[in-house]
C-alpha positions in Angstrom: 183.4 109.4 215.8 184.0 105.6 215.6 186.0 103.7 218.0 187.0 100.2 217.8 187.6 98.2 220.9 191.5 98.2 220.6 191.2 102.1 220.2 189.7 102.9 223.4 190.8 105.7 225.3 193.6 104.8 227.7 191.9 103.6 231.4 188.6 102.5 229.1 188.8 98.9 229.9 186.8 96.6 231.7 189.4 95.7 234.3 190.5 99.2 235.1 187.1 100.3 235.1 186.2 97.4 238.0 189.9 98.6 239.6 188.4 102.1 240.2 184.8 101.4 241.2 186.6 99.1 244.4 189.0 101.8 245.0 186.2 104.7 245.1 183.9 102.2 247.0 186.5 101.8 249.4 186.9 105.5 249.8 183.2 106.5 250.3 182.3 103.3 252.1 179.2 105.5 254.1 177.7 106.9 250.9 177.7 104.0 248.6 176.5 101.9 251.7 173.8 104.1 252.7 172.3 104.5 249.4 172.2 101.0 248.4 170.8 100.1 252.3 167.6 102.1 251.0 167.5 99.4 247.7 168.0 96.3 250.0 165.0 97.6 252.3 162.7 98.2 249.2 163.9 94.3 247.9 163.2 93.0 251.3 159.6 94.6 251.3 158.8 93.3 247.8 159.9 89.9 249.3 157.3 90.4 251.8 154.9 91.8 249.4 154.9 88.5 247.5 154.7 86.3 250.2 150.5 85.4 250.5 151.1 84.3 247.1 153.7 82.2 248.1 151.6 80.5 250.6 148.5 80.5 248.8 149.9 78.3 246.0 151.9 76.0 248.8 148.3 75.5 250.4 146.8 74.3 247.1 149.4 71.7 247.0 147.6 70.2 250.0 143.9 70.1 248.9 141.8 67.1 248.9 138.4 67.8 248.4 136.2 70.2 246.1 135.4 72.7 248.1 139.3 72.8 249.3 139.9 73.5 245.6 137.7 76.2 245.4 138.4 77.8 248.2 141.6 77.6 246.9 141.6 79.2 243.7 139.6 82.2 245.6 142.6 82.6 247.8 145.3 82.4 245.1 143.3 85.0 242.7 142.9 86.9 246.5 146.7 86.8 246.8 147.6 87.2 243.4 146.4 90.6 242.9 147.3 92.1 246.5 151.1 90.3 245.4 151.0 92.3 242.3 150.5 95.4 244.0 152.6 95.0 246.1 155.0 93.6 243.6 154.5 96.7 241.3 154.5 99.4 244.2 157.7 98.1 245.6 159.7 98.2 242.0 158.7 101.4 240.8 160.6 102.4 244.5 163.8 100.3 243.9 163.9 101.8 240.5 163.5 105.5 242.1 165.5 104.7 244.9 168.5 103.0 242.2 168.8 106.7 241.4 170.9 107.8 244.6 173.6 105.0 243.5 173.9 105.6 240.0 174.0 109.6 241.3 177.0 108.9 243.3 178.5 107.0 240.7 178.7 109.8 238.8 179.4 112.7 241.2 182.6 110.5 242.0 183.8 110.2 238.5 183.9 113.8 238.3 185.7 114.1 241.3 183.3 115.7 243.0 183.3 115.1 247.5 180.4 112.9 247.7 177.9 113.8 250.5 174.8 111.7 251.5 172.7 115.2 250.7 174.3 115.0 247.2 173.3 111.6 246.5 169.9 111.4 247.3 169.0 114.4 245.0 165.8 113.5 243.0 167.2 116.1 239.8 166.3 114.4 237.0 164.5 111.7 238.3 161.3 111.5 235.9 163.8 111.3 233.1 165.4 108.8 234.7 162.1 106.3 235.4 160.7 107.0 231.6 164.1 105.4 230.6 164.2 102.6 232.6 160.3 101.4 231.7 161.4 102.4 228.3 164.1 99.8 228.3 162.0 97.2 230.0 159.3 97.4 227.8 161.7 96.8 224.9 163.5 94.6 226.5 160.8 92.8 227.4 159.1 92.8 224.0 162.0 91.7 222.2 161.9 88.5 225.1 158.2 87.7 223.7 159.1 88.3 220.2 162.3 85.7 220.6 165.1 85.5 223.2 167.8 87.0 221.4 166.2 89.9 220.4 165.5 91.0 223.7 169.1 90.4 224.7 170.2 92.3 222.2 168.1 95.5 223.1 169.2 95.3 227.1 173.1 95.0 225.7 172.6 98.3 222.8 170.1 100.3 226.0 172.2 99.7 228.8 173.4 103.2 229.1 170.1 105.1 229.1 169.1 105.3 232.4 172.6 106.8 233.1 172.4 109.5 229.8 168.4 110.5 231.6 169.8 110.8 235.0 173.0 113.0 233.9 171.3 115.2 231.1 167.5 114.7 231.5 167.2 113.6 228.1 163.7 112.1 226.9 163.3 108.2 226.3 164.0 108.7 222.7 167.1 110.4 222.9 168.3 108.6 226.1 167.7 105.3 223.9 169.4 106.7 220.8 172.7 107.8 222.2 173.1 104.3 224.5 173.2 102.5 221.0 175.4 104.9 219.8 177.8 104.6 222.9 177.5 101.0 222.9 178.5 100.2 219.1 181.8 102.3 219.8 182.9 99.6 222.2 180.8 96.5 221.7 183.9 94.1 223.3 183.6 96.3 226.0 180.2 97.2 226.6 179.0 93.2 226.4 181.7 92.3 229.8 180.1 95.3 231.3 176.8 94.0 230.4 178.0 90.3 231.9 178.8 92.3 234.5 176.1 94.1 235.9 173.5 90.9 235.2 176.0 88.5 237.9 175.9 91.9 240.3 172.1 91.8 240.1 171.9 87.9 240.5 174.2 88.1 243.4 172.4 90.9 244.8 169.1 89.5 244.8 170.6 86.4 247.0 170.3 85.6 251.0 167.3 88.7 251.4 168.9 91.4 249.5 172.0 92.0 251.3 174.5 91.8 249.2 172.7 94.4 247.3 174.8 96.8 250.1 178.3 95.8 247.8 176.9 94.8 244.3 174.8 97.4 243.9 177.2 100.3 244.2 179.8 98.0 242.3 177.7 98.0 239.1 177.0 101.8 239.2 180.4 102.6 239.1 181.6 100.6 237.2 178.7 101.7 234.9 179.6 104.9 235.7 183.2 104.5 234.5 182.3 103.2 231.0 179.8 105.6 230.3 181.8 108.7 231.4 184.8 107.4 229.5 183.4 106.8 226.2 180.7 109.2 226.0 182.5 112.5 227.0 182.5 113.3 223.2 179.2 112.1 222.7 176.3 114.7 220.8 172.8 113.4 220.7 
C-alpha cells in the first residue's frame, strides 16, 4: 500500500497530530511529567559528568610556562576519559530512560488509562536500545561520509525506535519498516522530523528542564504519526 501525502488518512496531519499530543499532555500532566523528570535528571548528570573537562581546557587557556603546559595536557587527557565515561554512562540511561515517554505515548494512543506502573515497564527495552544505536551509527556514518546523507538516514529511521518498543522487532526489521512508513508520507514525516530536532534543541536548554514539556511533546506527537500510518503496516 502507497499513500501519497494528500491521501492520508483523515486526523494524519501534522497539525492535528501536535493538536492531540497537547490535549493528551494536558490530560495526563502527572505521567508525562514524571517520566520525562527521570530524562532531565539523567541530562543534568551528564552535564555534571562533563564538567572537569570543561575546566580542564578553561585552565589551559591560562598557562604560561612549560611545565604549566604539560601539566596541562596530563589533566585534559585526565579529564577527557573520566568525561567520556561519564558521557557514555549517562546516554545509554537517557536512551533507556526515553523508553517510559515513548511508552506512554503509545498506551495513550490506544486509549488505554495511563498509570506511572504502566509507563515505566522495561517490555521490550533491548529491542528498543539495538534500534536507537542502530540509527546513530547510521546516522552518524552517513555525517562522516557527507552531511546530507546522514540527514537523510535520521529522516527515512525516525520511526524505529518506536516499531522496537511496540513489537520487539530486531534492528533490521525495525529499520526496514521506518523507511517503508516514512516514504508513504514524506511531506509529513520531514515536519515531524523538524519537529522533534527543535523539541530536542529546546529541551537541551537552561539545564534540561524544558525536557519536562518537549520531551513528552515529541513522543506523542511521534506517537500519533506512527500509529496513524502504520496500522496497516506488515514487515
Amino acid at each position: 500500500m502507497s499513500w501519497s501525502d494528500s491521501q492520508l488518512p483523515q486526523g494524519s496531519g501534522i497539525g492535528s497530530s501536535l493538536t492531540w499530543a497537547w490535549n493528551t499532555f494536558r490530560a495526563n500532566p502527572a505521567v508525562f511529567v514524571v517520566t520525562a523528570l527521570v530524562v532531565a535528571g539523567i541530562q543534568f548528570g551528564q552535564q555534571i559528568a562533563v564538567q572537569p573537562m570543561n575546566d580542564a581546557l578553561i585552565a589551559c587557556l591560562q598557562v604560561q610556562t612549560v611545565g604549566q603546559q604539560n601539566a596541562c595536557e596530563s589533566g585534559v587527557t585526565s579529564a577527557a576519559f573520566s568525561s567520556a565515561i561519564g558521557f557514555i554512562f549517562f546516554l545509554a540511561l537517557t536512551v533507556l530512560a526515553t523508553i517510559w515517554s515513548i511508552r506512554a505515548a503509545l498506551l495513550a494512543y490506544s486509549g488505554r488509562t495511563l498509570t506511572i506502573p504502566d509507563a515505566f515497564s522495561m517490555h521490550n527495552a533491548a529491542p528498543f536500545a539495538v534500534a536507537v544505536v542502530s540509527v546513530l551509527v547510521v546516522g552518524i556514518t552517513g555525517f562522516a561520509l557527507c552531511i546530507i546523507p546522514g540527514i537523510l538516514a535520521l529522516f527515512l529511521l525516525q520511526f524505529a525506535p518506536f516499531f522496537a518498543l511496540d513489537t520487539g522487532a530486531g534492528p533490521v526489521d525495525a529499520l526496514r519498516a521506518s523507511a517503508q512508513l516514512v516514504r508513504r508520507a514524506p511531506a509529513l514525516c520531514l515536519a515531524l522530523l523538524a519537529f522533534n530536532v527543535s523539541m530536542f534543541i529546546l529541551g537541551g536548554l537552561f539545564l534540561g528542564i524544558p525536557t519536562l514539556l518537549t520531551l513528552p511533546l515529541a513522543a506523542l506527537t511521534t506517537a500519533h504519526v506512527y500509529r496513524r500510518l502504520s496500522a496497516p503496516l506488515t514487515f
